[in-house]
Each structure stands twice: as C-alpha cells, then as structure tokens.
One Martini backbone bead per residue (centre of mass of N, CA, C, O) as a GRO file, in nm:
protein
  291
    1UNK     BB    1  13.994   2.690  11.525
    2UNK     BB    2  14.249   2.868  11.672
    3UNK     BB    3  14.292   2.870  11.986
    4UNK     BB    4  14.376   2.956  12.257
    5UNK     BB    5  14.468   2.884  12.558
    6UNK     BB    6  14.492   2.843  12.883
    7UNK     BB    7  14.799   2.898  12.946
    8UNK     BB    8  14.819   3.121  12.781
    9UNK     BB    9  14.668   3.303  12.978
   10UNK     BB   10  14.821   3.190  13.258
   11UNK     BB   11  15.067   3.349  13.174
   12UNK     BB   12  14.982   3.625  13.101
   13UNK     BB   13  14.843   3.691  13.386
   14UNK     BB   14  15.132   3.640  13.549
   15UNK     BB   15  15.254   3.889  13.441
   16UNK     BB   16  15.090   4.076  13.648
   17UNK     BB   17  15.248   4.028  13.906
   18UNK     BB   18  15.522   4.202  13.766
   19UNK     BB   19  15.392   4.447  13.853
   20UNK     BB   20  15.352   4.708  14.086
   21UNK     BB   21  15.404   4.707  14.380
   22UNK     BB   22  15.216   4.702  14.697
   23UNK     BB   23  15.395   4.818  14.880
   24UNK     BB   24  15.435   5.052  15.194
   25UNK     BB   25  15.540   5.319  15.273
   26UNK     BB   26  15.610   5.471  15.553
   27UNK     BB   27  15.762   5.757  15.422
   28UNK     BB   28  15.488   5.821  15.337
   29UNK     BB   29  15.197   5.986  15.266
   30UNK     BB   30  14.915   6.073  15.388
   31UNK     BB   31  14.586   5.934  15.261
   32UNK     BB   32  14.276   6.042  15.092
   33UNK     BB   33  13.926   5.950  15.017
   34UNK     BB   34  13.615   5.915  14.810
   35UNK     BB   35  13.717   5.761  14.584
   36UNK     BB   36  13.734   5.454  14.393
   37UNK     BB   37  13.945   5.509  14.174
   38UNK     BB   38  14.140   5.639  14.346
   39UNK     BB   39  14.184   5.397  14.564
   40UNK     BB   40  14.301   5.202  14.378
   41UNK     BB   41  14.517   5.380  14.268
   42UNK     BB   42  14.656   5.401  14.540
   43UNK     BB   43  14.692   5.069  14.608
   44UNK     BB   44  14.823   4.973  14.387
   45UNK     BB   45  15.124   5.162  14.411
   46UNK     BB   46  15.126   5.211  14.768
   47UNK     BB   47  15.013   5.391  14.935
   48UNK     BB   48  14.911   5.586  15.225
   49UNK     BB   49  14.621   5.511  15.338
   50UNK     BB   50  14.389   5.618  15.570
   51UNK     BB   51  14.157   5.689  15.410
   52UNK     BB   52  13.794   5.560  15.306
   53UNK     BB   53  13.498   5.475  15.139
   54UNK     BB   54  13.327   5.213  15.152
   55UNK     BB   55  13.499   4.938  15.240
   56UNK     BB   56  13.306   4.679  15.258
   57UNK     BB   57  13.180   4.740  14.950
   58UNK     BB   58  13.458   4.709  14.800
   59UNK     BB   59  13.551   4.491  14.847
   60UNK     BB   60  13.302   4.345  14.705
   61UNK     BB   61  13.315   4.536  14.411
   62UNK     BB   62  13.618   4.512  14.336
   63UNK     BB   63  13.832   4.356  14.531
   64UNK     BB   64  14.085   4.489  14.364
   65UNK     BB   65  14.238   4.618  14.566
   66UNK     BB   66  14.394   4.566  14.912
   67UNK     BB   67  14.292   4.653  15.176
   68UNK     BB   68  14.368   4.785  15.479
   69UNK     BB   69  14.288   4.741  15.771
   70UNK     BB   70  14.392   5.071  15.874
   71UNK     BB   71  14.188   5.173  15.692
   72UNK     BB   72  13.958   5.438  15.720
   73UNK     BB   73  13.603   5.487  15.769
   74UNK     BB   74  13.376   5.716  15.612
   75UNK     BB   75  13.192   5.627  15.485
   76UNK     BB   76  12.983   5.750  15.266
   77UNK     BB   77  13.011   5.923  14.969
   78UNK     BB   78  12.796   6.131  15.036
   79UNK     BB   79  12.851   6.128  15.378
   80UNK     BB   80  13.099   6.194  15.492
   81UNK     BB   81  13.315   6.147  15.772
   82UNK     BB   82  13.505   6.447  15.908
   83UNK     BB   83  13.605   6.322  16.180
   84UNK     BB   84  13.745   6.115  16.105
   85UNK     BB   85  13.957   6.215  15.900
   86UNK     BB   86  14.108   6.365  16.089
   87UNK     BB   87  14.213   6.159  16.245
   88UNK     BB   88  14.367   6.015  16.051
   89UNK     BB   89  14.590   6.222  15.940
   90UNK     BB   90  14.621   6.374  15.646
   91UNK     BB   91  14.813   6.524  15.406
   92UNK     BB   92  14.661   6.418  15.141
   93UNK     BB   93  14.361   6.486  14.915
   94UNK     BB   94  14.167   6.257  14.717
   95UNK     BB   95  13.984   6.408  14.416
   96UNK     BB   96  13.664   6.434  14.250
   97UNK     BB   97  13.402   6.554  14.078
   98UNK     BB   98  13.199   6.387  14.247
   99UNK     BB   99  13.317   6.558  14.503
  100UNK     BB  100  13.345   6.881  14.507
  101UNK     BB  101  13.144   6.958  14.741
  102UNK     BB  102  13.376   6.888  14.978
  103UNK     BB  103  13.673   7.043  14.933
  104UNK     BB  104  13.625   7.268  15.164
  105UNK     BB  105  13.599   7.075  15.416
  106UNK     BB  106  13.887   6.935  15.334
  107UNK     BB  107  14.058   7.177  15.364
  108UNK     BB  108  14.060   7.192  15.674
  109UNK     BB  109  14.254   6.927  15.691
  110UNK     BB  110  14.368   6.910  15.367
  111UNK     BB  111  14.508   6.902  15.099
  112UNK     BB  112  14.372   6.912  14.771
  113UNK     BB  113  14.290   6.706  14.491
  114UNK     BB  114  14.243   6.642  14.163
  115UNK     BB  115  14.063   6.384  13.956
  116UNK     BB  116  13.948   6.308  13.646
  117UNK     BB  117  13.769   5.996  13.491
  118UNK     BB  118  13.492   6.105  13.471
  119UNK     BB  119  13.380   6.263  13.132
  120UNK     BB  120  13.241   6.355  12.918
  121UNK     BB  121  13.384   6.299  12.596
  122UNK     BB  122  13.590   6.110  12.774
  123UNK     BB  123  13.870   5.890  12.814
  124UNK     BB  124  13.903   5.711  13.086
  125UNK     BB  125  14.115   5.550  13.065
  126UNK     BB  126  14.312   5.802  12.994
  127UNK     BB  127  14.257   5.949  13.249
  128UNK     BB  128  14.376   5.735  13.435
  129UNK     BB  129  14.671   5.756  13.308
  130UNK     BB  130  14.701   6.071  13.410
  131UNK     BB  131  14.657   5.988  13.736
  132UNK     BB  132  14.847   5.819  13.768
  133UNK     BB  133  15.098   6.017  13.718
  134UNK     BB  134  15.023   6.243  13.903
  135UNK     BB  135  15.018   6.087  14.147
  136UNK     BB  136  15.275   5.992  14.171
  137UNK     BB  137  15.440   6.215  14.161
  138UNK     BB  138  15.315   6.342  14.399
  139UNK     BB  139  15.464   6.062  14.558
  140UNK     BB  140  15.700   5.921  14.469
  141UNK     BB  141  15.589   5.662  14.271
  142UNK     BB  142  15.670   5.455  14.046
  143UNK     BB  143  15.458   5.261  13.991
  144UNK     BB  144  15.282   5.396  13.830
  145UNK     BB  145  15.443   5.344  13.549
  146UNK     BB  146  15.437   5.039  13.592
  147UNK     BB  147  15.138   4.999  13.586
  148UNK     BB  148  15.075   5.150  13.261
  149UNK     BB  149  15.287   4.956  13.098
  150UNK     BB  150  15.154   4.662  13.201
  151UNK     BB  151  14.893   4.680  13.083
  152UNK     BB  152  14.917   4.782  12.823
  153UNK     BB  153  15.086   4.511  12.750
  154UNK     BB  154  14.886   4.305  12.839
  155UNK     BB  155  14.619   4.420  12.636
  156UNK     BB  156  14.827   4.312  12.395
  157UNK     BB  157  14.841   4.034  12.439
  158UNK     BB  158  14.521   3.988  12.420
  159UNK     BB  159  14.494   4.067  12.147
  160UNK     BB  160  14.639   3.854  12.024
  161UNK     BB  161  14.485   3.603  12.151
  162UNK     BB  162  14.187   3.721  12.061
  163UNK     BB  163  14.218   3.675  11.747
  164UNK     BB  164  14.187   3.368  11.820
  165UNK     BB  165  13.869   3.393  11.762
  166UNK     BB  166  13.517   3.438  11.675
  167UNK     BB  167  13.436   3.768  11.657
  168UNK     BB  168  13.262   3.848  11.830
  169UNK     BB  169  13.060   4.057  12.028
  170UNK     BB  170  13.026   4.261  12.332
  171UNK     BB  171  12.812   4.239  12.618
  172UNK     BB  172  12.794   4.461  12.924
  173UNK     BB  173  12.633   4.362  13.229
  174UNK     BB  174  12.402   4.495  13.440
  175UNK     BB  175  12.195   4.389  13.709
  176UNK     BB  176  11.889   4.499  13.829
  177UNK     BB  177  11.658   4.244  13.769
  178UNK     BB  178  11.519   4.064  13.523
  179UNK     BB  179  11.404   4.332  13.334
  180UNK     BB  180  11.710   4.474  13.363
  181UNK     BB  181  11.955   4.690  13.280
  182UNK     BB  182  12.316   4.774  13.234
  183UNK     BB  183  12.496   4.941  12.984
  184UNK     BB  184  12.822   4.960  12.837
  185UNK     BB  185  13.021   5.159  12.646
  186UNK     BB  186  13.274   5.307  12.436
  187UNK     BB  187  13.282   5.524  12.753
  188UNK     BB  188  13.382   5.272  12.888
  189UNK     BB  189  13.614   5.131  13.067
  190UNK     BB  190  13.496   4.829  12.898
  191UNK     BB  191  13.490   4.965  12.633
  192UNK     BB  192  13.813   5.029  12.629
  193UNK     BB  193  13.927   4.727  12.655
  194UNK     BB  194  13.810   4.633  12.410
  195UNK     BB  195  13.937   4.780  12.206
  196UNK     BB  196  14.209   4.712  12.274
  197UNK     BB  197  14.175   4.380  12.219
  198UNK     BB  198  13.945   4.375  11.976
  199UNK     BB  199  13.690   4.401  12.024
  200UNK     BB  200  13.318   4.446  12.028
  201UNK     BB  201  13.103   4.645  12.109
  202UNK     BB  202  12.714   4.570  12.085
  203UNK     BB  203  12.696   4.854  12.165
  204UNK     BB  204  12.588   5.149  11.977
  205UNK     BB  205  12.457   5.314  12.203
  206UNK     BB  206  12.409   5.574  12.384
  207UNK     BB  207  12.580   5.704  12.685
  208UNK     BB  208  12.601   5.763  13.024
  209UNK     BB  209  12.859   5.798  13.190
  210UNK     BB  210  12.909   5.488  12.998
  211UNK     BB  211  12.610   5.423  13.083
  212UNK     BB  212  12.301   5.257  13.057
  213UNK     BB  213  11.956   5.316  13.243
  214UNK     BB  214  11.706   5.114  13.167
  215UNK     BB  215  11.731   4.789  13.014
  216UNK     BB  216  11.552   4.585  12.834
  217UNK     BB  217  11.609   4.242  12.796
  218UNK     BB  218  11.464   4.260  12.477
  219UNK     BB  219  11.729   4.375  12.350
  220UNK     BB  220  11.901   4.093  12.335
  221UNK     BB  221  11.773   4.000  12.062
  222UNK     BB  222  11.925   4.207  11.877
  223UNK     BB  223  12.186   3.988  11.980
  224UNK     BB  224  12.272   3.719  11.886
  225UNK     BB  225  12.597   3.733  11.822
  226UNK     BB  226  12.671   3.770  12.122
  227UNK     BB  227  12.842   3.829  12.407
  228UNK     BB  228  12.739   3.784  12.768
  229UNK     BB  229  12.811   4.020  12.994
  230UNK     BB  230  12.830   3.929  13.378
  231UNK     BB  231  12.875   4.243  13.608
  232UNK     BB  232  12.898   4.232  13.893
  233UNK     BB  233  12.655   4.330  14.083
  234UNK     BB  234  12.381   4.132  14.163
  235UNK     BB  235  12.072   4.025  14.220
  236UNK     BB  236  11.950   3.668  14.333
  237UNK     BB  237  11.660   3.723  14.220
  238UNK     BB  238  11.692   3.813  13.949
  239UNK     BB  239  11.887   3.492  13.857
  240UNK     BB  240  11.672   3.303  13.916
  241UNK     BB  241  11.447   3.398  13.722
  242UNK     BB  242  11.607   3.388  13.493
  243UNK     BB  243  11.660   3.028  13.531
  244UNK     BB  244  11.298   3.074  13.430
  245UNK     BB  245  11.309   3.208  13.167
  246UNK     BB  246  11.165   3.176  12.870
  247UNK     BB  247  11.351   3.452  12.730
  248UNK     BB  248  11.610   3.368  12.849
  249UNK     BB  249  11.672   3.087  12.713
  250UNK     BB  250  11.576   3.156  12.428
  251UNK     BB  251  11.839   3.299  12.411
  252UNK     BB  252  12.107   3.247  12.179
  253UNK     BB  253  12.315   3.276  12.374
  254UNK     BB  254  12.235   3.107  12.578
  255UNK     BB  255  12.181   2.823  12.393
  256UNK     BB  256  12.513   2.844  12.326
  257UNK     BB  257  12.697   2.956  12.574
  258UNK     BB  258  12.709   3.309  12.558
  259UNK     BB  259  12.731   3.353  12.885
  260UNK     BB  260  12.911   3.527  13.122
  261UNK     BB  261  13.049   3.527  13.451
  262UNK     BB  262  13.192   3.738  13.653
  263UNK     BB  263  13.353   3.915  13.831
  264UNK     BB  264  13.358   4.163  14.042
  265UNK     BB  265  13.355   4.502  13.951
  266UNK     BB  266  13.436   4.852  13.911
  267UNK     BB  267  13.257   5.044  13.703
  268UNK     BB  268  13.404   5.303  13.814
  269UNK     BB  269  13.705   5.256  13.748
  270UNK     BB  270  14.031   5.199  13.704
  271UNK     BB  271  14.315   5.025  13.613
  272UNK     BB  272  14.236   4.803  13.781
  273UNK     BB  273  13.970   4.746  13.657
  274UNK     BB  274  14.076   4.683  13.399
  275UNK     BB  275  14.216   4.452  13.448
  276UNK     BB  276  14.031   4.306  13.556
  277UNK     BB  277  13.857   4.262  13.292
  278UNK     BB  278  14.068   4.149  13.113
  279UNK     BB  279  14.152   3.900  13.284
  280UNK     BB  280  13.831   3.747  13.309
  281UNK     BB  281  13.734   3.757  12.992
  282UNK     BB  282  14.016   3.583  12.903
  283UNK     BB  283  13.925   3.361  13.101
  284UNK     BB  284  13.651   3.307  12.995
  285UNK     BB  285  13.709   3.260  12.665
  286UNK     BB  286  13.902   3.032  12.709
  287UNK     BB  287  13.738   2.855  12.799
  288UNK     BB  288  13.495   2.847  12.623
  289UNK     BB  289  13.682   2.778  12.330
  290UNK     BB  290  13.795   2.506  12.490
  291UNK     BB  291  13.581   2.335  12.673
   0.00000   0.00000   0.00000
C-alpha cells in the first residue's frame, strides 16, 4: 500500500506557517475573554487581547496560539476576577454560551459580544468559521478569512493524503483513569476534523456537548480494528496503570501498534484547536504507516 511520505506530511504542514500573521497591531481594540475558544481565535488573528482566563493552564492545554506575556489573567473561568479585568482597560469583551451569567457584570467595564461555537445539534466547526469572521470583522482584521481559508485547503490536503493509508477508523479518546475515559463523537471539534480529513470516526454512539464520559475501557474491545488516539492531559497515574494492564496490552490496537499519543490540545477549541489536531493527527499516522 502506497502511504504518504513523511515529507510530504512536513511539506504540507510548513504550508501552514503561511497562514494568518500572528503579529499584534498596537492601534487595535484592547480585548478581554473568558472562552478558551474564543481567546485561541482571538491570538490566532492576531488580536490585541489584554486579559483572559486560566492563562497558565492554557498554555498547558491548549498549546498554541502563544500567549503574550503582557496578557492579564483573570483567574478561573468559573470565578473570573472582574477587578483585574477592569484594570486591564479592555474597550470590548468577547464571551460565549458557556459564560453568559457574567454578562451583565462585564458590561460594567465593556461592551460585551457574544459568539457560541459549542451548542447542541450544531456544526462546532461551521460555528468556529463564523465566529472567527465575525470576530474579524469587528476587529477589522483580515486575517480572520486568511485562518479559515488556510486551514479549510490544509483539512483538503490531509484528505488527499490520507487516502492513500489502511482505512482504518479513529477513536479520539481522552483519560479519565485507567479504567474509564471521555470520547469525542462526530459532533465534536476532532469529530468534524476526521470527517472533513476523510477519516471516520470509531465511536458512532450519541454524545453530549460533543463528548461522552465516563466510558469504560473495555468498550475499546468492541473497537479491534480502530486506531486509538489518546488527546492528553492525561493523569500520569492513568498512564502507569495502562503499561501494565493485561486488558489493555491484550487490545489489538495496543497488540498491533495502533495506538497514537498526541501532543496536548483544547477539547473545546475552535479552528486553531482543529488545525492542531489535524496536524498531530496526520504526522501521527504517517509515521505510523511509514515505519
């Protein structure tokens, strides 16, 4: 079987450093979040972000877009502190869904904007590439339609190449613990990237909010012929526990070498985070295929 090179991974994946600049224009808009989601697409474009939430755990989980130093933390995403947050001097506040009852007390300090890429029975995807136009214009930066142009012929270059591998399907998993996991279905950001990418995604049971949890590991039995792909942060204890479990050595997937470690990305993230996992993903498995 004629599998994709590794060069040709790392052609097309150099192809996304022509993607949107990530330069910081000084005559833009001060902005402030509380989404993880929107605050990637706001460093993405290139935003003048001043303040945002759990910035030191971002930077873990999420990875990339890079944080500037200059960037107030608000603390946690549940409690932000709206006194850092006024100080910070933001002239318009960008939330979602998922934080709607700050609203009111964030429009004390700023006009507040509103964009959900996470609502039930909706494209995440589709919602993130109108989030991210949306957002752009309103900041008058065009690299918003440069992010979602490059990713989109990115997502095509990946199918194309990924045609050319064994066909299996993909379960995206992330642990809980050793025996119990969360599973992301085909209405979650890595769900929508495996479709888009040509792949098909392992798990075709119903999920919440994108993900499924607590899943027990012995349903990854019922998955032989998939490739498991595990979205850290994991528990470190998890990990141990795994590399000396006899049902989970005895998985064929484990037994067979199929099963994928990614680097860490934002389970809720919007079009960097999916860029992210198509990139991981498709040097994951060409590696794999290749030996």
């Amino acid at each position: 079987m004629a599998f994709f090179s590794r060069r040709q991974f790392l052609a097309g994946a150099a192809a996304s450093l022509s993607a949107p600049a990530r330069s910081r224009a000084a005559e833009s808009l001060r902005v402030a979040t509380l989404d993880w989601a929107l605050l990637e697409t706001l460093l993405a474009i290139g935003a003048n972000v001043v303040a945002a939430t759990e910035l030191r755990q971002f930077r873990e989980v999420a990875v990339t877009p890079d944080v500037p130093a200059a960037t107030a933390d608000l603390g946690l995403r549940g409690t932000p502190n709206f006194e850092v947050l006024r100080f910070a001097r933001p002239d318009l506040i960008f939330n979602s869904n998922f934080y709607a009852w700050a609203d009111e007390r964030m429009r004390g300090v700023a006009p507040v904007e509103s964009h959900a890429i996470y609502k039930p029975g909706e494209s995440p995807f589709a919602l993130a590439e109108q989030a991210t136009l949306a957002i752009g214009e309103r900041l008058q930066l065009a690299t918003a339609r440069q992010l979602t142009e490059e990713l989109a012929a990115r997502l095509d270059r990946y199918r194309a190449l990924l045609a050319a591998g064994d066909g299996r399907p993909v379960i995206p998993i992330n642990l809980g613990d050793a025996r119990h996991f969360r599973v992301f279905g085909s209405d979650s950001m890595f769900g929508e990237v495996l479709k888009r990418v040509g792949l098909s995604n392992a798990w075709q049971a119903q999920t919440s909010y994108s993900a499924a949890a607590p899943v027990g590991i012995e349903i990854l039995a019922s998955m032989p012929d998939a490739w498991i792909v595990m979205i850290p942060p994991h528990p470190a204890d998890a990990l141990a526990t795994l590399a000396t479990s006899s049902f989970w050595n005895a998985l064929p997937a484990v037994r067979e070498k199929r099963v994928l470690m990614l680097g860490s990305i934002n389970p809720y993230g919007a079009l960097p985070a999916a860029g992210r996992f198509a990139d991981l993903l498709a040097e994951g498995l060409a590696h794999a295929w290749n030996g």
